[in-house]
ZAMARGU-4260 file (C-alpha; in steps of 0.2 Angstrom, whole numbers, plus 5000, padded with zeros to 4 digits):
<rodrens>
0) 5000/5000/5000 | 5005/5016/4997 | 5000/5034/5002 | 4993/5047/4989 | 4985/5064/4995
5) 4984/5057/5013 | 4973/5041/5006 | 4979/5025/5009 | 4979/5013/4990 | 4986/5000/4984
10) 5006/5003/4974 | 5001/5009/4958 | 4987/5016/4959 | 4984/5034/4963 | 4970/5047/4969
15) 4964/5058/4959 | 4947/5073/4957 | 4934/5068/4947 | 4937/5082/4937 | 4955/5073/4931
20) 4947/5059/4928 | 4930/5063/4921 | 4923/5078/4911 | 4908/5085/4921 | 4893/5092/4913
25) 4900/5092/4895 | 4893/5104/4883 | 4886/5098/4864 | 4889/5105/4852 | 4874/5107/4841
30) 4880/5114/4825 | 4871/5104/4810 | 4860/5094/4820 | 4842/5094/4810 | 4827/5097/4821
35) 4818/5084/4816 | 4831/5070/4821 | 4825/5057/4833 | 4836/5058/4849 | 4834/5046/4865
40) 4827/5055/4879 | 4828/5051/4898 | 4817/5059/4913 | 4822/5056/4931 | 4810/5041/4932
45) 4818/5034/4920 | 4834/5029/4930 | 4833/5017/4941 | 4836/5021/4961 | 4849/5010/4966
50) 4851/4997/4954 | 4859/5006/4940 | 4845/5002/4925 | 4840/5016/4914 | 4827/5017/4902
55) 4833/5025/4885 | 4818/5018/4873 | 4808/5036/4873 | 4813/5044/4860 | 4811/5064/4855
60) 4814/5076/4841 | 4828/5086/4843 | 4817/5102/4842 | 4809/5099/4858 | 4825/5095/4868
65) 4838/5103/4863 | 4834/5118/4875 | 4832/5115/4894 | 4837/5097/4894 | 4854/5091/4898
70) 4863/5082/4885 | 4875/5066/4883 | 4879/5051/4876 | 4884/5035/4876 | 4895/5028/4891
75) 4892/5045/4902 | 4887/5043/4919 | 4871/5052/4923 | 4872/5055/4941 | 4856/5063/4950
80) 4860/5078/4960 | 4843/5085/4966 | 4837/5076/4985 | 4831/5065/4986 | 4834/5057/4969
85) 4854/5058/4975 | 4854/5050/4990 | 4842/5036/4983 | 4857/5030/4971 | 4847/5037/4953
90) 4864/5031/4944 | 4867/5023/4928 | 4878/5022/4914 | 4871/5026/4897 | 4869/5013/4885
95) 4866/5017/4867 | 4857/5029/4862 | 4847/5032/4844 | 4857/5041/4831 | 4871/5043/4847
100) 4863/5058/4857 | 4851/5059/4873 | 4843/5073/4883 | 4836/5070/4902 | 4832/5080/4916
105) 4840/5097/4921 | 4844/5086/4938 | 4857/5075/4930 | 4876/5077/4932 | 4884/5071/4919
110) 4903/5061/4920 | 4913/5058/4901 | 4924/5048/4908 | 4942/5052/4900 | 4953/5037/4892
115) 4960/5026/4903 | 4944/5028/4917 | 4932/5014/4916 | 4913/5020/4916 | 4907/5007/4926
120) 4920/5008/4938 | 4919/5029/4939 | 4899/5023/4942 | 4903/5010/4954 | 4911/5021/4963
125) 4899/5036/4965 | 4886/5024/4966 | 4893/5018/4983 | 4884/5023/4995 | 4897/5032/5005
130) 4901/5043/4994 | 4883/5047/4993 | 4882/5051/5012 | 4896/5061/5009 | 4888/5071/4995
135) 4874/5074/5005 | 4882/5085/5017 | 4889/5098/5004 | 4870/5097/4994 | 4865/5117/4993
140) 4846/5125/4992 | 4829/5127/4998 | 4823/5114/5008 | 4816/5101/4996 | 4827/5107/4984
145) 4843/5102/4989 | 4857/5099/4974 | 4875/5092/4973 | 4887/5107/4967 | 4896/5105/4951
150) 4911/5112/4958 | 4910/5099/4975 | 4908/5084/4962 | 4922/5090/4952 | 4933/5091/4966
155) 4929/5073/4975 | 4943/5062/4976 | 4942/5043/4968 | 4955/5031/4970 | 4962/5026/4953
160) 4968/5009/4946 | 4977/5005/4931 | 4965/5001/4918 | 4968/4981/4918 | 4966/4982/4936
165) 4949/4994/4933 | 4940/4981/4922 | 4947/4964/4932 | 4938/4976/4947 | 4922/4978/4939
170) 4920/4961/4932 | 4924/4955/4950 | 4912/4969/4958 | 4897/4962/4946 | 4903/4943/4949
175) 4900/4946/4969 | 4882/4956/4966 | 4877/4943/4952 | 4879/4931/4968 | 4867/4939/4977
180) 4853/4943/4963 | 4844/4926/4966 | 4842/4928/4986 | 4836/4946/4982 | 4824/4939/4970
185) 4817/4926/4981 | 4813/4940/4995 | 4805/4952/4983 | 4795/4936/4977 | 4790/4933/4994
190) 4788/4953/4998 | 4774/4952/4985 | 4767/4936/4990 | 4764/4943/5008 | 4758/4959/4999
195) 4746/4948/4989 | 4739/4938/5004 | 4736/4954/5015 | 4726/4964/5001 | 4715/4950/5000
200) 4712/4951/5020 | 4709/4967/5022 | 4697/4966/5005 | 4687/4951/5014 | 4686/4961/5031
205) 4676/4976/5024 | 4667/4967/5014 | 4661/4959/5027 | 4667/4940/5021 | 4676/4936/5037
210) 4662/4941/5051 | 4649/4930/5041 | 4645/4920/5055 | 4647/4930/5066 | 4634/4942/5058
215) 4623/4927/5062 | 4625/4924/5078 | 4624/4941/5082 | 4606/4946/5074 | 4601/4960/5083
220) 4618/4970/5084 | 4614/4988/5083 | 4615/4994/5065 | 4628/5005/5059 | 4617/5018/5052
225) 4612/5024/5071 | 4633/5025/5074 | 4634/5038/5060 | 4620/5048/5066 | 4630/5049/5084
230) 4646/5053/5076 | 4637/5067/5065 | 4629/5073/5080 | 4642/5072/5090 | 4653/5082/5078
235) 4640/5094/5077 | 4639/5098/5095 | 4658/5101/5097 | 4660/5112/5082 | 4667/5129/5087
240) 4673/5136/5071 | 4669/5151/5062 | 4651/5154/5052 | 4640/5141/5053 | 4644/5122/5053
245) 4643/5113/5038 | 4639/5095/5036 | 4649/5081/5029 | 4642/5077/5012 | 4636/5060/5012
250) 4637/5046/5001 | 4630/5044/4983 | 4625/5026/4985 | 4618/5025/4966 | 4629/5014/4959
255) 4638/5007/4977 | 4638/4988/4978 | 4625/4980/4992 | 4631/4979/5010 | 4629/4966/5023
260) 4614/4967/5034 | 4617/4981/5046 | 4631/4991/5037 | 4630/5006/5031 | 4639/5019/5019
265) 4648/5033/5024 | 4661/5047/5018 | 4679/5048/5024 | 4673/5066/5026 | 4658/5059/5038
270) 4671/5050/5047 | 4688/5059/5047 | 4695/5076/5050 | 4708/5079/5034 | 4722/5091/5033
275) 4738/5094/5026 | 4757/5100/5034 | 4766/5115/5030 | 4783/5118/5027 | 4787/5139/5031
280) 4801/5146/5025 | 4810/5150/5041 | 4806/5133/5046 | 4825/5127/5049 | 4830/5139/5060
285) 4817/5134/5073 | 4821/5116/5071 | 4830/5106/5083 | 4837/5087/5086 | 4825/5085/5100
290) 4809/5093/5106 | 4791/5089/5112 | 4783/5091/5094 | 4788/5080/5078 | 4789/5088/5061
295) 4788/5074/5049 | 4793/5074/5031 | 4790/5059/5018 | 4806/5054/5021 | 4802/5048/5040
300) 4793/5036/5036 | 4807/5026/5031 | 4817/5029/5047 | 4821/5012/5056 | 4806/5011/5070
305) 4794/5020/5059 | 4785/5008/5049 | 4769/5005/5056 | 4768/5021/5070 | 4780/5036/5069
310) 4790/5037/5085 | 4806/5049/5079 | 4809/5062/5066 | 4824/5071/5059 | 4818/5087/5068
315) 4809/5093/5082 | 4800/5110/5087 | 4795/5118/5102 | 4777/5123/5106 | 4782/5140/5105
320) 4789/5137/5087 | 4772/5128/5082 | 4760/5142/5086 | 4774/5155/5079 | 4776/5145/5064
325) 4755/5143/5062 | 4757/5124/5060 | 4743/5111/5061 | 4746/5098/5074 | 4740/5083/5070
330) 4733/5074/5087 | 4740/5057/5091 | 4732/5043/5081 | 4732/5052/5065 | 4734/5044/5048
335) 4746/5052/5040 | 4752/5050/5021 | 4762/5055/5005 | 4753/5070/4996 | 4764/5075/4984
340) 4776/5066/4969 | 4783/5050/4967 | 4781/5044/4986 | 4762/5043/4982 | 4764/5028/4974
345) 4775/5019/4988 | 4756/5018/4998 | 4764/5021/5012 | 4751/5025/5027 | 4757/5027/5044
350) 4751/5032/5063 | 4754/5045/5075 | 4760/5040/5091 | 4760/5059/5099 | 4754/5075/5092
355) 4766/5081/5078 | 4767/5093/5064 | 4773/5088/5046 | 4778/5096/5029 | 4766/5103/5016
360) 4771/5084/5004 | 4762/5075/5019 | 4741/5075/5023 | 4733/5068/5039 | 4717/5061/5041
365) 4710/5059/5060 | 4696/5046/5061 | 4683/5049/5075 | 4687/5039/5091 | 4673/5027/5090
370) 4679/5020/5072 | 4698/5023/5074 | 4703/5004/5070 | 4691/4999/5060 | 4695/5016/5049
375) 4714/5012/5051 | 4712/4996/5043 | 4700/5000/5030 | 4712/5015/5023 | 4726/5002/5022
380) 4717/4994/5010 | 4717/5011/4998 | 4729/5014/4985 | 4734/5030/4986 | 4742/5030/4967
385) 4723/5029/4961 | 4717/5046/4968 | 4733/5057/4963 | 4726/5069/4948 | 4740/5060/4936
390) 4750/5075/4933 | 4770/5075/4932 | 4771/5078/4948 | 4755/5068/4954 | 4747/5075/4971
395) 4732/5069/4982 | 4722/5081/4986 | 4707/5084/5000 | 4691/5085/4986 | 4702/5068/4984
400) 4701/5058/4999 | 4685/5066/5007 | 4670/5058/4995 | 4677/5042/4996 | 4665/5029/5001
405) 4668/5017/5018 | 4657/5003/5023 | 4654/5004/5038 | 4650/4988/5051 | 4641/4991/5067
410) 4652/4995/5080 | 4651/4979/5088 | 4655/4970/5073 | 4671/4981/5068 | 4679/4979/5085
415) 4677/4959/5079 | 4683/4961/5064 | 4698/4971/5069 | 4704/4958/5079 | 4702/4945/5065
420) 4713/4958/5053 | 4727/4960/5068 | 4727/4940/5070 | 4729/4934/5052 | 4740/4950/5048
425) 4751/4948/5062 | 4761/4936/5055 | 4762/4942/5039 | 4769/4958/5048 | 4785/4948/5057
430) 4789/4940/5038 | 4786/4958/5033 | 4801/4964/5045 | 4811/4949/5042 | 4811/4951/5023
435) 4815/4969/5026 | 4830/4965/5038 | 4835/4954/5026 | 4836/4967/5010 | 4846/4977/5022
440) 4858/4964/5025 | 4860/4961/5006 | 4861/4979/5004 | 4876/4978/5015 | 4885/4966/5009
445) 4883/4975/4993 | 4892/4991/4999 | 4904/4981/5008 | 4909/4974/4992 | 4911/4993/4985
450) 4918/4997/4997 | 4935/4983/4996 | 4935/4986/4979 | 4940/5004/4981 | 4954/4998/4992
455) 4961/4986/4981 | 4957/4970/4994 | 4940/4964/4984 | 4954/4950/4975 | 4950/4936/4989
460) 4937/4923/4992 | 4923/4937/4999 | 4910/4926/5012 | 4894/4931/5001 | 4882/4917/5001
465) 4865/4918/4993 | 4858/4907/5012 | 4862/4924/5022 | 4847/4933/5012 | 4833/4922/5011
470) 4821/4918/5023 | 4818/4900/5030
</rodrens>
């Protein structure tokens, strides 16, 4: 091993910017080019997060990209720089393109590598999630719209093998994750399986299919229809808003499927309060690593102890900084869910466990008291993906989510079907988590590899077996 710029690499290689090694953000020349010429063209969605695929089969006429898109070509490394498109790994080297050219999203970085650097192991390497971390910290903007500098990427350091050495790497790098491919398949395969199976649970319990026999035994259960009425008139009574209170719109049942004997439908707007965060422009200077009030973003949800309820967040405010701030606090046992973009279709649905305030890309719904679980479990059956308005950057709005038709059991009847749901669900939950844990694992090993390939100590017998990441 040898020393270069104070970082440790094997003799004969060296360390070099990404700038020496790479030209960033090349410019085209355009001179000639017909308007009418069929060019390959690439939007953020169509780069893969993590896995390095790209999707290079739309195609454009060089009229309509040839301004306002960023340009490249084949064997470039198209790195995202906008959050959090970065630090989800939207990397890729690009294949080939038609007639040779290819215009993407404004939020691409582009690397040429120079002769002598390998693409895919200059993608390797700022694919690894470390360097990713890294980048993260020098990201500049508003919040939400955080972006890697050019001149920070230009300036990163990568340690640089001879090019035998670069390709032998990359053929051992892809070797190693080939090796895990088939376990990772197996636990998405499962993933979905366990998806399948607790659609089709939650599907049966509001439509009533797993209380059947309970229904009758239990004949003269008070019907639903005299619970909504409390819960209207209840909600009624407690109003203390301005100008007169308005009620709920109600259902159309017109076209609405039967029910079981007793149900009744109802609006989420009968049943549920519905609001949406708020993300100030002062907001980070009132934050804080810790405090008495949550302020969740989408991102949160993915934080480890957050999957079902929201226990932590990236920051905290005050209750001083709430009222300042005019925030909604959402009260414990909200709903809370992805409004805004991409992380819509991700469905994820989660609950509070205290009250917190969130961004403007999250909505809330709190369901009245009486029907909480019951509700819970009925919205996990939604997909949220159906009710965005489809636009480029799809959102979920309240007109949305308020008409939607719930059926709705008697009480006594929803408390047993809630237990039912928790029973056969359970299970399915801890498989949930082991799969997960799992894909973690795998994930690790993967960087792991990265990471001793970068150091020039991948060239031994590396103890990745395909049995660690699958699930007995």
């Amino acid at each position: 091993m040898s020393a270069t710029n104070g970082q440790q690499v094997p003799s004969g290689w060296t360390v070099k910017t990404i700038e020496e090694v790479a030209e960033v953000n090349p410019r085209l020349s355009k001179d000639g080019m017909p308007d009418n010429l069929p060019v390959s063209f690439v939007p953020m969605p169509a780069v893969g997060a993590g896995d390095g695929t790209i999707d290079v089969s739309r195609e454009r006429p060089f009229s309509e990209v040839k301004k306002g898109f960023t340009p490249f070509q084949e064997g470039d490394v198209l790195f995202a720089k906008i959050t959090p498109c970065m630090e989800n790994g939207k990397i890729a080297v690009v294949p080939k393109l038609k007639n040779g050219y290819g215009f993407g999203s404004t939020e691409f970085h582009v690397l040429r590598p120079s002769d002598g650097m390998d693409a895919r192991y200059l993608y390797y390497y700022v694919s690894n999630k470390s360097f990713r971390a890294e980048a993260q910290h020098y990201m500049s903007g508003a919040v939400g719209q955080k972006r890697v500098p050019t001149a920070y990427l230009k300036e990163c350091k990568i340690p640089v093998a001879p090019p035998d050495q670069q390709k032998r790497i990359v053929a051992e790098i892809e070797k190693q994750f080939s090796r895990l491919d088939e376990a990772v398949a197996n636990l998405k395969r499962v993933k979905a399986n366990l998806k399948r199976y607790k659609a089709a649970v939650l599907k049966a319990a509001v439509e009533g299919k797993l209380t059947e026999e309970w229904r009758k035994a239990h004949p003269d259960t008070e019907p639903a229809s005299e619970l909504l009425k409390r819960i209207l008139a209840e909600r009624r009574a407690k109003w203390n808003g301005k100008g007169n209170y308005k009620e709920p719109v109600g259902p159309d049942t017109t076209n609405l499927l039967a029910l079981p004997k007793g149900w009744a439908w109802a609006t989420v707007g009968q049943l549920a309060e519905i609001g949406s965060g708020n993300t100030p422009a002062n907001i980070l200077g009132h934050l804080q690593s810790d405090g008495p009030i949550p302020w969740y973003k989408v991102g949160d949800m993915n934080r480890p102890g957050n999957e079902r309820v929201m226990r932590s967040a990236e920051g905290y405010l005050s209750q001083e900084a709430v009222e300042k701030l005019g925030l909604k606090l959402f009260p414990p046992g909200t709903i809370i869910f992805p409004k805004r973009g991409g992380a819509i279709a991700t469905n994820k649905k989660r609950q509070l466990m205290a009250g917190s305030t969130t961004d403007l890309n999250v909505m809330g719904l709190t369901p009245d008291s009486s029907v909480h679980d019951y509700f819970r479990w009925w919205f996990s059956s939604i997909d949220l993906a159906s009710l965005s308005d489809g636009s480029n950057v799809p959102q979920v709005n309240n007109k949305d989510v308020l008409p939607l038709t719930v059926p709705l059991p008697p009480l006594a009847e929803q408390e047993r079907i809630v237990a039912e749901v928790e029973r056969r669900l359970s299970v399915v939950e801890d498989l949930e988590e082991a799969a997960e844990a799992n894909f973690l694992h795998a994930n690790r090993l993967c960087q792991a590899i990265l990471q001793q390939s970068f150091s020039g100590q991948l060239f031994r017998d590396y103890p990745v077996k395909p049995d660690e990441v699958t699930i007995g």
